[in-house]
Kinemage of the C-alpha trace (Angstrom):
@kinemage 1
@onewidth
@group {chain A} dominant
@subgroup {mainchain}
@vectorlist {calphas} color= white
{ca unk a 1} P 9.893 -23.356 18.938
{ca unk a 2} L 9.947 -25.739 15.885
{ca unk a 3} L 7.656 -25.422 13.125
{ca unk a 4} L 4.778 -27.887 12.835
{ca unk a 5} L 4.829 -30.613 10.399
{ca unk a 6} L 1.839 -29.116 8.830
{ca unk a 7} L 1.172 -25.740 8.399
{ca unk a 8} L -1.031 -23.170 6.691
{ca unk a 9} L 1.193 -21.129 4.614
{ca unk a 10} L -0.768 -18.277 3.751
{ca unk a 11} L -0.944 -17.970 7.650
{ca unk a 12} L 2.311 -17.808 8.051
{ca unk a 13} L 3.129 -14.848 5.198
{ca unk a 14} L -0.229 -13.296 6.962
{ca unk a 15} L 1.972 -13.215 10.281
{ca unk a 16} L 4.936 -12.189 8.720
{ca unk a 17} L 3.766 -9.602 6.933
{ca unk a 18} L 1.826 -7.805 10.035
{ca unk a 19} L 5.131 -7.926 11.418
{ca unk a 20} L 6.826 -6.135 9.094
{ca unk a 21} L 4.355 -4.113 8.703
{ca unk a 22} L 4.356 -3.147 12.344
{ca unk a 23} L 7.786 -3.039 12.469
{ca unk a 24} L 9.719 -2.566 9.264
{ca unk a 25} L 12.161 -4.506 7.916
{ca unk a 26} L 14.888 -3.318 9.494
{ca unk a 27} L 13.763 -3.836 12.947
{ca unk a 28} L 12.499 -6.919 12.801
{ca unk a 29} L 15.434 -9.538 13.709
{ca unk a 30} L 15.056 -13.170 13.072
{ca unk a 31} L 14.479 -14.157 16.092
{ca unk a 32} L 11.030 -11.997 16.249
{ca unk a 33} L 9.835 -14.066 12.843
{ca unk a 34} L 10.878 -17.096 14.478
{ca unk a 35} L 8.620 -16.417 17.723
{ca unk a 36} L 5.885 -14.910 15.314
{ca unk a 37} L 5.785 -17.222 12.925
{ca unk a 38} L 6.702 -20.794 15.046
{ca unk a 39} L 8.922 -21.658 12.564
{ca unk a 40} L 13.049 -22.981 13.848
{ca unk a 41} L 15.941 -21.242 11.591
{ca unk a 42} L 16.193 -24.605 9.797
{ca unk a 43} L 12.645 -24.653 8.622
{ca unk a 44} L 12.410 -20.901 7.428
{ca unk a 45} L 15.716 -21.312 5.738
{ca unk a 46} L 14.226 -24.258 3.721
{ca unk a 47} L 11.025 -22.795 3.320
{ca unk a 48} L 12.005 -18.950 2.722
{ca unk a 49} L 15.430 -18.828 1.795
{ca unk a 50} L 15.892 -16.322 4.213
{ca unk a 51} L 14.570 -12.822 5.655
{ca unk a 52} L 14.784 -10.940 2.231
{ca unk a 53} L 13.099 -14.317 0.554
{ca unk a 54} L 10.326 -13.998 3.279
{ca unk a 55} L 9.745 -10.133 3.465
{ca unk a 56} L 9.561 -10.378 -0.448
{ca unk a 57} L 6.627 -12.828 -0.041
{ca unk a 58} L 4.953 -11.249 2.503
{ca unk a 59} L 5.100 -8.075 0.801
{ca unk a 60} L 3.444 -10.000 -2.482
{ca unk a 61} L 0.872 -11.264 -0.225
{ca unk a 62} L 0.423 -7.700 0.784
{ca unk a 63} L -0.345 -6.614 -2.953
{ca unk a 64} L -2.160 -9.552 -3.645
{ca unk a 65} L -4.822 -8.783 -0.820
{ca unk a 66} L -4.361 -4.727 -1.499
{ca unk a 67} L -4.960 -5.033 -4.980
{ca unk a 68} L -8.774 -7.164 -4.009
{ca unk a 69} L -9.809 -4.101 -1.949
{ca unk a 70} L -7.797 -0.909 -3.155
{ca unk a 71} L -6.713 -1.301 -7.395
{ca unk a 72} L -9.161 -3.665 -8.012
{ca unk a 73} L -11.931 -0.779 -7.447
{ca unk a 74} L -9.963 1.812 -8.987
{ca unk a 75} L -9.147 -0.503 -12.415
{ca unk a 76} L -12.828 -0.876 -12.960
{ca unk a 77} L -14.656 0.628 -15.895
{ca unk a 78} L -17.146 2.602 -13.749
{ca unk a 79} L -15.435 3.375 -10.477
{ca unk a 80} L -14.205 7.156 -11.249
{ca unk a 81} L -14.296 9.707 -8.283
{ca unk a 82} L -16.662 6.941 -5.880
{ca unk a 83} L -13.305 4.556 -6.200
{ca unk a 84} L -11.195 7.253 -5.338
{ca unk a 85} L -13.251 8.985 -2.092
{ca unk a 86} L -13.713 5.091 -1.057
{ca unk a 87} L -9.750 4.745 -1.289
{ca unk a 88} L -9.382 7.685 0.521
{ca unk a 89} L -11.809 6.834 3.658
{ca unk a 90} L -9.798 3.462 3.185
{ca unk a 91} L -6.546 5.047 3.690
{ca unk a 92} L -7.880 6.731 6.568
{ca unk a 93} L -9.373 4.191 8.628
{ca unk a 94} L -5.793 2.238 8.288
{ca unk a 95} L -3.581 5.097 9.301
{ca unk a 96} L -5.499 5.454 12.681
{ca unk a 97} L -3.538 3.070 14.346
{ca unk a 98} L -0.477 4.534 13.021
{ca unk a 99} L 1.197 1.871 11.500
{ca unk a 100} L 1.192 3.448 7.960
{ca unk a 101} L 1.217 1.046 4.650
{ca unk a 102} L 3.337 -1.538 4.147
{ca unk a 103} L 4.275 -0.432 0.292
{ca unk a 104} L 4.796 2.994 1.757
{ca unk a 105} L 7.373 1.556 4.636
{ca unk a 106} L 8.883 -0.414 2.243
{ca unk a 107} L 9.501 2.560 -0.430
{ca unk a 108} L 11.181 3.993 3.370
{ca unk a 109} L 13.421 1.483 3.464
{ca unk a 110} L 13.682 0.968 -0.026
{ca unk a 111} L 17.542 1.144 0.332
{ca unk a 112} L 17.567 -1.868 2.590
{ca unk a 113} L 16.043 -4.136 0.723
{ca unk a 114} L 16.996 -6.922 -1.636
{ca unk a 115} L 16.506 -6.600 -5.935
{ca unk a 116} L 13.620 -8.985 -5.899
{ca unk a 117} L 11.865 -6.747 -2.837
{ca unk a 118} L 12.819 -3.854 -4.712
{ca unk a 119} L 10.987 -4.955 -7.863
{ca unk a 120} L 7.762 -5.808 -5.785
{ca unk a 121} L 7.529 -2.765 -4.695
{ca unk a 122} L 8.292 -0.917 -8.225
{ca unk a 123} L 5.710 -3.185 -9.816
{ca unk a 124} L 3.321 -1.952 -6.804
{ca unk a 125} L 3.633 1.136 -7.397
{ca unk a 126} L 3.356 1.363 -11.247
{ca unk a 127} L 0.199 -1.335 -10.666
{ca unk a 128} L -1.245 1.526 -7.936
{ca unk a 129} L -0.839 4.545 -10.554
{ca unk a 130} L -2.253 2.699 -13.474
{ca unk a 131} L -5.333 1.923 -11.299
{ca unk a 132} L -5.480 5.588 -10.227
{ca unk a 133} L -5.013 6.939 -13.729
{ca unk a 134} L -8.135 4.718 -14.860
{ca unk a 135} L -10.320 5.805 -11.973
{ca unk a 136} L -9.332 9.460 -13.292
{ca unk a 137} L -9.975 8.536 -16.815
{ca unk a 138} L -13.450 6.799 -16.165
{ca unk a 139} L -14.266 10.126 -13.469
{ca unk a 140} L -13.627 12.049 -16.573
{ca unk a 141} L -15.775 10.630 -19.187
{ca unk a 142} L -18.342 10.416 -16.241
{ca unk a 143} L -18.015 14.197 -15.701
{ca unk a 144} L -16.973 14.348 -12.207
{ca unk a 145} L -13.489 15.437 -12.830
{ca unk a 146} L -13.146 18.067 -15.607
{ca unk a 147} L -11.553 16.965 -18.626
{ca unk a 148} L -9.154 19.822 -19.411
{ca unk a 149} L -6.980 18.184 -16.779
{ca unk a 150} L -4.398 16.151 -17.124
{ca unk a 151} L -4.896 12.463 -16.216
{ca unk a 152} L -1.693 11.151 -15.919
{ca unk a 153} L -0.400 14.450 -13.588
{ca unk a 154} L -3.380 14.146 -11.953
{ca unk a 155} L -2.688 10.074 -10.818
{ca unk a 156} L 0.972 11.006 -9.535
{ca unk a 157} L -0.779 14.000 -7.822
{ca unk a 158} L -3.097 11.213 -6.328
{ca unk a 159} L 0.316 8.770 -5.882
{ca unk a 160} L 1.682 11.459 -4.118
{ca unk a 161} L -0.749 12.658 -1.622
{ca unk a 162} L -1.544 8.715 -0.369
{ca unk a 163} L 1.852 7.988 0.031
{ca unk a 164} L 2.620 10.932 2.345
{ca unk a 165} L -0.840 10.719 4.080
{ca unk a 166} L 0.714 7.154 4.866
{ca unk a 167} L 4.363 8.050 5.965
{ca unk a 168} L 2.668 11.022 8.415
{ca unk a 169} L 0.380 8.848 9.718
{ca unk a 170} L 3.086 6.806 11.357
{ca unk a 171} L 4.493 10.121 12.792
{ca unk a 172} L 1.122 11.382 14.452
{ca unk a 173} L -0.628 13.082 11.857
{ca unk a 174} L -4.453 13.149 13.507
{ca unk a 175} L -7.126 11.091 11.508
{ca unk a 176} L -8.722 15.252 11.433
{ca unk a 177} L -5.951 16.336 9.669
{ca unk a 178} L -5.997 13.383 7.428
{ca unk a 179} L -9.495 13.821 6.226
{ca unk a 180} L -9.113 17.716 5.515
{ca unk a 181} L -6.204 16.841 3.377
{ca unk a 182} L -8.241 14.087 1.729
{ca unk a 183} L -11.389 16.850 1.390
{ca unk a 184} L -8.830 19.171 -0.374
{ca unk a 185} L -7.315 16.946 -2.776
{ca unk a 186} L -10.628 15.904 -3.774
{ca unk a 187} L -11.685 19.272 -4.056
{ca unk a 188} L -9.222 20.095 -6.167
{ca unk a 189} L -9.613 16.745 -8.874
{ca unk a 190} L -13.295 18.016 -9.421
{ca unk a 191} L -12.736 21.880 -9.745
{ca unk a 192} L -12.141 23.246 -13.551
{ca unk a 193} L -9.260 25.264 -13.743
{ca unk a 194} L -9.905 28.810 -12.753
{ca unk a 195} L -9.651 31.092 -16.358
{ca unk a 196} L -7.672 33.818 -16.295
């Protein structure tokens, strides 16, 4: 199927990237972003480069519309622990259907990707933590999470937990399960440290 002469380019990334994201990179073969996306091999050649140039893209688009609804909230000045429960029921309404997170399939197949993919994702994840570590930082001046703890341990802590919620989830990890994770790690950010 040829590509129309006019197109909506945003539309296309959109497609692309719910394949990938469905998929992974590694499964998905050109021919299935060729039926996906309507373009002809010419046409996403000249458009894309190729299926690194397009996955890169699609996985920009991917922050670009992550950071509006999940760092955005976190980098504000008076999100603190309401950012982070609200990216945590977030994280679990998207791994019901079990298709995980596209930055945490791509950190998966990390190995397979191309430099500039690679750097999207590395300046994902550094954007993600920074935007976790301020949520921490504004919890803690509000009082919700004690301030004796570390802020910085506590955001890879945070890094951590979301990014293996997401790779379980695409393994059959139950939404239950999920959520009492979720209800321990939060449990454990507002807690003081027991004193000995």
């Amino acid at each position: 199927m040829s590509r129309p002469v006019s197109y909506d380019r945003a539309d296309v990334l959109d497609r692309a990237m719910r394949l990938f994201w469905r998929r992974g990179f590694e499964a998905v073969t050109l021919q299935d972003i060729l039926d996906e996306t309507g373009f002809n091999r010419h046409s996403l050649y000249k458009e894309f480069g190729d299926k690194d140039g397009l996955f890169t893209q699609a996985l920009e688009q991917y922050e670009k519309m992550s950071s509006m609804y999940v760092a955005s909230p976190l980098e504000s000045d008076d999100g603190g622990l309401d950012a982070i429960r609200n990216l945590f029921a977030m994280r679990l309404r998207a791994d019901v259907d079990g298709i995980g997170c596209l930055l945490t399939n791509s950190i998966i197949e990390r190995n397979l990707l191309c430099d500039r993919a690679v750097c999207a994702v590395d300046r994902f994840i550094a954007r993600f933590e920074a935007a976790l570590l301020n949520a921490i930082q504004v919890a803690q001046r509000q009082g919700t999470i004690p301030s004796e703890k570390d802020p910085s341990a506590l955001a890879r802590y945070l890094l951590t937990v979301i990014q293996g919620l997401g790779t379980l989830s695409k393994v059959g990890m139950s939404a239950e399960e999920s959520r009492e994770i979720m209800e321990q790690t939060l449990t454990f950010l507002t807690i003081p440290f027991a004193v000995a």
